[in-house]
C-alpha positions in Angstrom: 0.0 0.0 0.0 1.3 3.5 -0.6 2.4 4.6 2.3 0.4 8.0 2.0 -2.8 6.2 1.9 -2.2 5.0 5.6 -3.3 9.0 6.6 -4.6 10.3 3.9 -7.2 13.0 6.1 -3.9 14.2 7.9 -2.7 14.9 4.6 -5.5 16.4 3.8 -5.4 18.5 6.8 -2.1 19.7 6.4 -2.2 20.6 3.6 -5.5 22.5 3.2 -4.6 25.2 5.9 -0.7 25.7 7.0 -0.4 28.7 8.4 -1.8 29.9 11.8 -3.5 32.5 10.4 -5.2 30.8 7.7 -6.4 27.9 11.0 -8.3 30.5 12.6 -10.3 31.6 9.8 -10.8 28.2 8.1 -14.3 27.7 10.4 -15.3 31.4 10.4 -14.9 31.2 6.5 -16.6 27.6 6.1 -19.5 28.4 8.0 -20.2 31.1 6.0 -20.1 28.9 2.9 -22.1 26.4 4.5 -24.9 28.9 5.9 -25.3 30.0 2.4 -26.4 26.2 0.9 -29.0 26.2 -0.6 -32.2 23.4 1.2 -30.6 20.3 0.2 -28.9 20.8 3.6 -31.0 21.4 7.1 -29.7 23.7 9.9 -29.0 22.3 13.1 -30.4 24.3 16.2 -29.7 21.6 18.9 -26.7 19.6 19.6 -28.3 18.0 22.0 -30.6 16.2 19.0 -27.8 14.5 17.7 -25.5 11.7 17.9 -22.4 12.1 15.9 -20.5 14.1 13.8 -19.3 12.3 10.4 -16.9 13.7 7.7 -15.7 12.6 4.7 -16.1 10.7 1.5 -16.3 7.4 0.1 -14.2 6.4 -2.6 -15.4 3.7 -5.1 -11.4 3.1 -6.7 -9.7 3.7 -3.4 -8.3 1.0 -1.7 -9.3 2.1 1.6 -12.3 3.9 2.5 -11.4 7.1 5.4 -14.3 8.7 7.3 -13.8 11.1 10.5 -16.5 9.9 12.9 -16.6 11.2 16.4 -19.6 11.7 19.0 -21.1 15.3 19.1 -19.8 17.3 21.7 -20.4 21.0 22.9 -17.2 22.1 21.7 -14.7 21.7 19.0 -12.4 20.1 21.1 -10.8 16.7 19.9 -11.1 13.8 21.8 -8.0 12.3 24.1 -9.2 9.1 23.2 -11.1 6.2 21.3 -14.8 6.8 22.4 -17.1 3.5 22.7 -19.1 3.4 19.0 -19.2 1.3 16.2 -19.5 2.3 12.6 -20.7 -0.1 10.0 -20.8 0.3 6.5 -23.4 -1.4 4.6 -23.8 -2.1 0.8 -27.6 -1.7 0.2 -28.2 -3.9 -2.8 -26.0 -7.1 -1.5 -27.1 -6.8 1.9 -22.8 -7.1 2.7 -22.2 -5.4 5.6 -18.5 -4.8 7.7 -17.7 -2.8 11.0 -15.2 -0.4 10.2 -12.1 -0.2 12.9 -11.2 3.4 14.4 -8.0 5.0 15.1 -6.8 7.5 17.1 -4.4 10.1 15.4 -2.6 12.8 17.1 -1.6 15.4 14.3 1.7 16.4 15.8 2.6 18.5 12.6 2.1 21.4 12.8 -1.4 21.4 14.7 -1.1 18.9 17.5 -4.9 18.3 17.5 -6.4 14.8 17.7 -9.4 13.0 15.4 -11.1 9.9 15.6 -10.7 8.3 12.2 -12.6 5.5 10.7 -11.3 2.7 7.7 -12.4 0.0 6.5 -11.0 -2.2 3.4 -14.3 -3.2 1.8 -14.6 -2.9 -2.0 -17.0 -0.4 -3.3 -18.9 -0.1 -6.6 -19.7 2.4 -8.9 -23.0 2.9 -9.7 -23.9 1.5 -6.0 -25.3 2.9 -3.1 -24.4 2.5 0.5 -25.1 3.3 4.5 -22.8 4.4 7.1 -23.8 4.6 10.5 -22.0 5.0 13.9 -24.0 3.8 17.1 -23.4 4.2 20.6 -23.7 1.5 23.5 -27.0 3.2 24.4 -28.3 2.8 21.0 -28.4 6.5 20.3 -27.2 6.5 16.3 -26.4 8.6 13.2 -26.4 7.6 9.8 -25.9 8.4 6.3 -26.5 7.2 2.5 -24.2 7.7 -0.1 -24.5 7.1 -3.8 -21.4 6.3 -6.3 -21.6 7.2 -9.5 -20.5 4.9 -13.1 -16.9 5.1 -13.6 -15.3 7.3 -15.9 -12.2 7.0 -18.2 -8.6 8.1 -16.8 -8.1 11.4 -17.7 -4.5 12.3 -20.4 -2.4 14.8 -19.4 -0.5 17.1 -22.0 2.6 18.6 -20.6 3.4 21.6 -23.0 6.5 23.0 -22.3 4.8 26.3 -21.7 2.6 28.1 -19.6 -0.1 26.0 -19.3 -0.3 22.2 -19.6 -3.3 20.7 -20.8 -5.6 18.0 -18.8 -8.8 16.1 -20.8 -11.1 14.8 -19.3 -14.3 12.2 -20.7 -17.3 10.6 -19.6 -17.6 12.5 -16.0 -21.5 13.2 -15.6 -20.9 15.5 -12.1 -17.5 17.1 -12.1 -16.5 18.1 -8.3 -13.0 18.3 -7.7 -9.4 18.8 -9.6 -6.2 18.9 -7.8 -2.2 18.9 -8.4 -1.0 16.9 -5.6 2.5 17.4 -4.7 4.0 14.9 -2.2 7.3 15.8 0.1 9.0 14.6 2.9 9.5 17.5 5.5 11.9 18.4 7.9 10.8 21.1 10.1 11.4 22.0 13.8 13.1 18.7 14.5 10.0 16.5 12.8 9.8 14.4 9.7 6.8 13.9 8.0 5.1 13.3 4.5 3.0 16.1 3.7 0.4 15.7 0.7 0.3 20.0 -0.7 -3.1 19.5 -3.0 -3.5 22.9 -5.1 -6.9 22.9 -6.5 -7.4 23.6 -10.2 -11.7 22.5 -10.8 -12.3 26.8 -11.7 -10.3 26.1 -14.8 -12.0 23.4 -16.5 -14.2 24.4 -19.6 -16.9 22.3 -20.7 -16.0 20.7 -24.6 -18.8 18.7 -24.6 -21.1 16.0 -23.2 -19.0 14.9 -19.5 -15.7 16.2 -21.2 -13.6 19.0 -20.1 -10.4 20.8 -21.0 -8.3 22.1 -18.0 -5.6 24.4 -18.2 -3.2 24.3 -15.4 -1.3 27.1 -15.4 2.7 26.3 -13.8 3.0 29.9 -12.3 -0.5 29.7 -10.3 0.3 26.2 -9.1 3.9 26.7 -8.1 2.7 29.7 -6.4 0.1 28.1 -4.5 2.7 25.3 -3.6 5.2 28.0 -1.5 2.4 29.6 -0.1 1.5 26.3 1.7 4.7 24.7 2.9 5.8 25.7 5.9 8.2 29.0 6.3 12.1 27.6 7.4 11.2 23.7 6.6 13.6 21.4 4.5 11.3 20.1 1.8 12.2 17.6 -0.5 9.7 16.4 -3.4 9.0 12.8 -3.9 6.1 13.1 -6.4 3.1 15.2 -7.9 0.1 13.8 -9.6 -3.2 15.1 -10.8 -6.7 14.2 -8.7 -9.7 14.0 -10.3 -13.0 13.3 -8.6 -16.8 12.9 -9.7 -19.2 13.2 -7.1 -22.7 11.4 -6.5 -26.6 12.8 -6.0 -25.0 14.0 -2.4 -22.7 16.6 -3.5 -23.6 20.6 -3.1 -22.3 22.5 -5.7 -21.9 25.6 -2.3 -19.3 23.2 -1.1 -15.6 24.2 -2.8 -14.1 20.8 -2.7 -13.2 17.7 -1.2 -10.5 19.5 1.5 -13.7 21.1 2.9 -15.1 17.6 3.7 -12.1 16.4 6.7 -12.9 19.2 8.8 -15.4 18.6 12.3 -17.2 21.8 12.6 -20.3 22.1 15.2 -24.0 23.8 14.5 -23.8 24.4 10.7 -25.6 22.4 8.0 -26.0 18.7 7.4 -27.0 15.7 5.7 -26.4 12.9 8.4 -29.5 11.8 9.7 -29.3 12.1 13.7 -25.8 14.0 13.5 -23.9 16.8 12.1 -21.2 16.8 9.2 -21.2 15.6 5.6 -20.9 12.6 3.7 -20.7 11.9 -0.2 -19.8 9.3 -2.7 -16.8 10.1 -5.2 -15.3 8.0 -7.9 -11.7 9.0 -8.3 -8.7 9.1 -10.5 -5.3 10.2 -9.9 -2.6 10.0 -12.3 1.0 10.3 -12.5 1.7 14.3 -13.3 3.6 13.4 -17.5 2.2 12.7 -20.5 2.1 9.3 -21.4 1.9 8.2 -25.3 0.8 4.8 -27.5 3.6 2.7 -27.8 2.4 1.7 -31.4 1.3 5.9 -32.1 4.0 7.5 -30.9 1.8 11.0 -31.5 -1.1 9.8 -29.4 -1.6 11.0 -26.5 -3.3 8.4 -23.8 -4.4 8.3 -20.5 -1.2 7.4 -18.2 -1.3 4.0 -16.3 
């Protein structure tokens, strides 16, 4: 397994909001996106009302399905430790049915905060529906259903030589997320650690026709957005960059800006878990190695990289 699927949300974390600053005014600014959704999503008035918080997404070609799960509580605080729960995950036309484990991780870099995370290797299918639900040992309960879209062709990557390289992308019916993913080890006041940088790109893609897109990612905006994210003084070396592409299920909200937005536990806003706070969609993936990749028999001809 790659070894930066093991935390993927801690990537995720990281690499969504570095500085302090910008960890302040990540909840001030998400509420306000959240508050402005439109009634797919129903306010919360009453903590009280509700079981447990649940963020995330589920993955149809991941290997390992990631989902923050934690009981409500009256403030943002994260847990010292494991609370007493169970989450299941349920496929709803099989009947198959498997109790996700739970970890504890303890974001030492650069945060320090702690987050009940959920995994579970069982092997989703696009075009399939599924449950999620966390219950506690007095039968209190949240759930949610999620819906996975058909599968869609690996997207080809052009790499121009100049200011912009060129991405295409087929056969995606509900378009949610694009990201450069760059991947570094990091040395930083006396720690190691991988650190996923994702620099989103999904306000460039122009519609070319029926599910197909062209994206121009321009080198100067990404680079740019790269710096601005790792962390001032740190020794950063690059292992690898890729492109992410995502397309999202019936669950998705066009108010929310992407995926990132998903890994965060924030109390009293807007919902779709049934009994609980938080968010929960179905995505089918792709992510690709960041060259251009050609027919061995058509040298010319650009295809999608393996």
């Amino acid at each position: 397994m790659n070894r930066f699927r093991s935390k993927p949300h801690l990537s995720l974390l990281i690499a969504a909001r570095f500085f302090a600053t910008l960890r302040i005014i990540f909840a001030i600014s998400l509420f306000t996106l959240l508050t402005s959704c439109n009634e797919t999503f129903q306010p919360l008035m009453d903590n009280d009302s509700v079981s447990f918080s649940i963020y995330g997404y589920l993955d149809a070609t991941a290997d390992t399905q990631w989902v923050r799960v934690a009981p409500v509580r009256k403030l943002l605080a994260s847990p010292v430790e494991k609370p007493e729960m169970m989450v299941s995950l349920e496929h709803l036309s099989s009947g198959d049915k498997v109790v996700m484990s739970d970890t504890l991780l303890k974001f030492q870099f650069p945060t320090g905060i702690n987050a009940v995370n959920t995994f579970t290797d069982m092997k989703l299918e696009p075009g399939q529906s599924y449950l999620l639900t966390a219950e506690k040992p007095d039968g209190n309960y949240s759930k949610a259903r999620v819906t996975l879209l058909e599968n869609f062709p690996v997207p080809k990557l052009q790499i121009t030589g100049h200011t912009n390289d060129l991405l295409y992308i087929s056969g995606v019916d509900h378009l949610i997320d694009i990201q450069v993913r760059f991947f570094y080890r990091i040395i930083w006041a006396g720690q190691v650690e991988n650190l996923m940088i994702a620099v989103p790109v999904t306000n460039r893609a122009q519609r070319t026709g029926d599910g197909e897109y062209l994206v121009r990612i321009n080198n100067h905006f990404v680079r740019t957005g790269v710096q601005l994210l790792l962390p001032a003084n740190a020794n950063a070396e690059i292992l690898h960059r890729q492109i992410f592409v995502a397309q999202g299920g019936p669950e998705w909200d066009e108010n929310i800006r992407d995926l990132n937005d998903l890994v965060y536990i924030l109390p009293d806003v807007y919902s779709n878990i049934e009994n609980g706070i938080g968010y929960l969609i179905g995505i089918v993936s792709k992510s690709i190695p960041y060259k251009s990749c050609y027919a061995a028999e058509e040298p010319d001809k650009l295809i999608a990289c393996p």
